[in-house]
N, C-alpha and C positions, 0 to 999 in steps of 0.2 A: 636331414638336420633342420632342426627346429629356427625360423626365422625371427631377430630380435623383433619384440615388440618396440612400436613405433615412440616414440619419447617427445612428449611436447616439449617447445624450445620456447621461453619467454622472450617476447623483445627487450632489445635492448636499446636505452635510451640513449640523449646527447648526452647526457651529464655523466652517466656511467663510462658510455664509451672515452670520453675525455679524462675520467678520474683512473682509467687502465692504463692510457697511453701516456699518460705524466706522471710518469714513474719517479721523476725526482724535481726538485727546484729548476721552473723556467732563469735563463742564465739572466742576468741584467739588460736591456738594450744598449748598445756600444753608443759612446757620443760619437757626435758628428767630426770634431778631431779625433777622436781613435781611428775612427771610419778611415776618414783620408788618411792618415800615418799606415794602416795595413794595406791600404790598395796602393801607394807609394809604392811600400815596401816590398809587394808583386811586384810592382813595375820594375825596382831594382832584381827580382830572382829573376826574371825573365830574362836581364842582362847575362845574369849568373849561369844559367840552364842552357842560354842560345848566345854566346861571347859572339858569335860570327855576327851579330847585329853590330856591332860594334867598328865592324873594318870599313863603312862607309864612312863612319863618323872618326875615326882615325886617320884611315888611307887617306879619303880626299886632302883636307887642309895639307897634309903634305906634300900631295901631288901638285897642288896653286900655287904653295909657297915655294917652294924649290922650282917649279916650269916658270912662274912669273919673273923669279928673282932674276933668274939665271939666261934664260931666252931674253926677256923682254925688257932687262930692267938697265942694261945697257943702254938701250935704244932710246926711250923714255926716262930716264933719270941719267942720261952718263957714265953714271959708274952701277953694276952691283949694290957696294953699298949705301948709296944714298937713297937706292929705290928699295932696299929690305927697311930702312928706315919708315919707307913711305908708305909701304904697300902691306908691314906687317899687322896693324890698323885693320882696313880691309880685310884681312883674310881672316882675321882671328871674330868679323861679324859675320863672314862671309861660313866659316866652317859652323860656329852655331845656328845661324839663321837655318839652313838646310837641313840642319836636324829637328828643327820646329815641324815640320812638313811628318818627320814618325810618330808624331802625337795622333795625327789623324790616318794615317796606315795603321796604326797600332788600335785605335776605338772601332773601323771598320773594319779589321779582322776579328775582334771580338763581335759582334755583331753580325759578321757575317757566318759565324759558328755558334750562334746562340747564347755565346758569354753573358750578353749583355741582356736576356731574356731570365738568365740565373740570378745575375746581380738587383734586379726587380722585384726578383720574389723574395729577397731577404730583407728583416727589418732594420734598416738601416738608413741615416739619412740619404735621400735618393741621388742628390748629387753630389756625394763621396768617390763614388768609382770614377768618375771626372776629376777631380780636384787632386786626386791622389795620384791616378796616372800622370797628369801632367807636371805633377810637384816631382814623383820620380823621374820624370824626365829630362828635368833638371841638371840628373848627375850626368845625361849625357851630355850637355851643355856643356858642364864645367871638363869633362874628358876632350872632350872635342876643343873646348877652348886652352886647355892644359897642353896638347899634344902643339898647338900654334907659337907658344910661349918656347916651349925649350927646345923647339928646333929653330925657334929666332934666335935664342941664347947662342947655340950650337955655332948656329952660321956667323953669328959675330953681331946681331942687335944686344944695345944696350938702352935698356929704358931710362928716361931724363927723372923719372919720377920713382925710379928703384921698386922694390918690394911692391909698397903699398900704392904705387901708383899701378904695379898690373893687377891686384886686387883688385883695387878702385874699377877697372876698365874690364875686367870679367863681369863682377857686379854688375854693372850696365848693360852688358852683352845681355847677359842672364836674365837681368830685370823685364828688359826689352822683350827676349824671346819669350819668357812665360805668358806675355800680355798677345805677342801672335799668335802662340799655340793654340789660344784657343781659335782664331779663326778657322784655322787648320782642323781641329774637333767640326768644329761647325760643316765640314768639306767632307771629313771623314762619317760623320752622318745624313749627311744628302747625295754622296754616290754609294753605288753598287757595288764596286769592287776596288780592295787595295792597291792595285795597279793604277787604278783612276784616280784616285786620292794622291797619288806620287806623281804623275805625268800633270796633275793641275797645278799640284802646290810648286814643282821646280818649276813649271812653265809663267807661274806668277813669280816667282823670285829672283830668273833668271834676266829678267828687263829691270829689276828692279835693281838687282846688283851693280850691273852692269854699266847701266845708264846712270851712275852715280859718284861719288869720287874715291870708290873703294881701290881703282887699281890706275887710273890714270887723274891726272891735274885738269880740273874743268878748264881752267884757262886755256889750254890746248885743241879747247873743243869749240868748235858752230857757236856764234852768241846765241841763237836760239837753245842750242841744246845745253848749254851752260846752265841757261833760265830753269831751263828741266832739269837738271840736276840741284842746281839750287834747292827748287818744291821737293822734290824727295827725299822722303823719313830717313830714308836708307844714308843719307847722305850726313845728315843732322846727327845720325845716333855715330858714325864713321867719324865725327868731327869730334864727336865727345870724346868717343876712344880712346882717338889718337891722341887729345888732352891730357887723358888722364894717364897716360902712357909715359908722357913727357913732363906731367904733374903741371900742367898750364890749363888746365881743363876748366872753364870758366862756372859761376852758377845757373847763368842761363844756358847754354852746350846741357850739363846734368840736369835742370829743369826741365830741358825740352824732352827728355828721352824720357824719364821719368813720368810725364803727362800722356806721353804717346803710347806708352804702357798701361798707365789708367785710363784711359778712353779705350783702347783695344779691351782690356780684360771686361771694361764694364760695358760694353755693346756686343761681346760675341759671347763673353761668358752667360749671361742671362739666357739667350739665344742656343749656345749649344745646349743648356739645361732645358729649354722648353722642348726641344727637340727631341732631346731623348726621353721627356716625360710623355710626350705623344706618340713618339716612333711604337706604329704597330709591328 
């Protein structure tokens, strides 16, 4: 059998090659609010796909609220119910704040799977897959804070401030948490592994809590250690709360949490974005 004669191949140019492979209208670039609203909107199917993420952020506050009320609230308030009065404040910063800490287990497992080496190469503004994950993170906020409200109802709390006074005091929660989440970003991009991002952020929240007026009356405590509770945010934004709980919630209590949220989101927000515009 006769072998085909050899066939010159012309090159092919950039132009050419580029007018083959654009085979239709390049799509729009997405603004940088649509950006954030679809990496949110991940962040909520994630919830959807993996619900088990969820039972920390459920289970706990129920396990505080019902061990504290019931063991302890005797001993420390006299009765049950004047300490679910006291302590549902607390718990309801105390189940959101610990959810702040998934914001940054959740950026370093993408990262630690390449996610975040994907979301680089797309044209998009660059810190969208930040601003989005933690805006949906949000909903766990409001579930986690949700789940504190109607099992206080349950046991017999009545808020002084009705309806819109536990609005008012989610709102605050929430405000609060979006501005530490990023710290947390910040944490979940400087370790190695999701495990390390979760054993730092509970080990910084767990003196913070505690050492504050979330589950016990400072006056009960060491005058020095009052003093320290006094200095603590933790303690300020717990004060606000329980205001707006009772609808006695002052404008400075709301001003102060409010500022402690724009000073966090504007020092670590920048900070986690330079970070992850340099992370090799």
């Amino acid at each position: 059998m006769t072998p085909p004669p050899d066939v010159a191949v012309a090159p092919i140019g950039a132009e050419s090659l580029q007018r083959a492979l654009a085979s239709g209208e390049r799509p729009p670039r997405p603004s940088a609010l649509s950006a954030c609203l679809t990496f949110g909107w991940r962040g909520m199917l994630k919830i959807k796909h993996v619900p088990e993420q969820l039972i920390d952020v459920t289970l706990t506050p129920v396990l505080f609220l019902v061990m504290f009320t019931y063991l302890f609230g005797g001993a420390l308030a006299g009765s049950t119910d004047e300490y679910l009065d006291f302590v549902i404040g607390g718990v309801l910063v105390q189940a959101v704040l610990f959810t702040t800490v998934y914001s940054g287990v959740s950026l370093n497992t993408d990262v630690t799977k390449g996610v975040v080496d994907r979301f680089r190469s797309l044209p998009i503004w660059r810190p969208a897959p930040l601003v989005g994950a933690v805006l949906g993170d949000s909903v766990r906020y409001i579930v986690g804070g949700s789940v504190v409200m109607v099992l206080g109802v349950i046991l017999g709390y009545r808020p002084g401030g009705g309806f819109p006074g536990v609005v008012a005091a989610m709102a605050l929660v929430v405000v609060f948490a979006f501005g530490l989440a990023w710290l947390f970003t910040v944490v979940g991009l400087l370790m190695r592994a999701p495990n390390a991002v979760m054993n730092t952020g509970f080990m910084a929240l767990f003196p913070l809590l505690f050492v504050s007026n979330a589950f016990v009356d400072p006056g009960t405590l060491p005058g020095w250690l009052e003093e320290v509770v006094d200095l603590n945010p933790i303690s300020h934004l717990v004060t606000a709360v329980r205001g707006a709980l009772d609808g006695t919630a002052s404008a400075g209590e709301v001003g102060y949490v409010l500022l402690a949220a724009a000073i966090l989101t504007a020092v670590f927000a920048p900070l986690t974005v330079r970070l992850y515009r340099t992370r090799t």
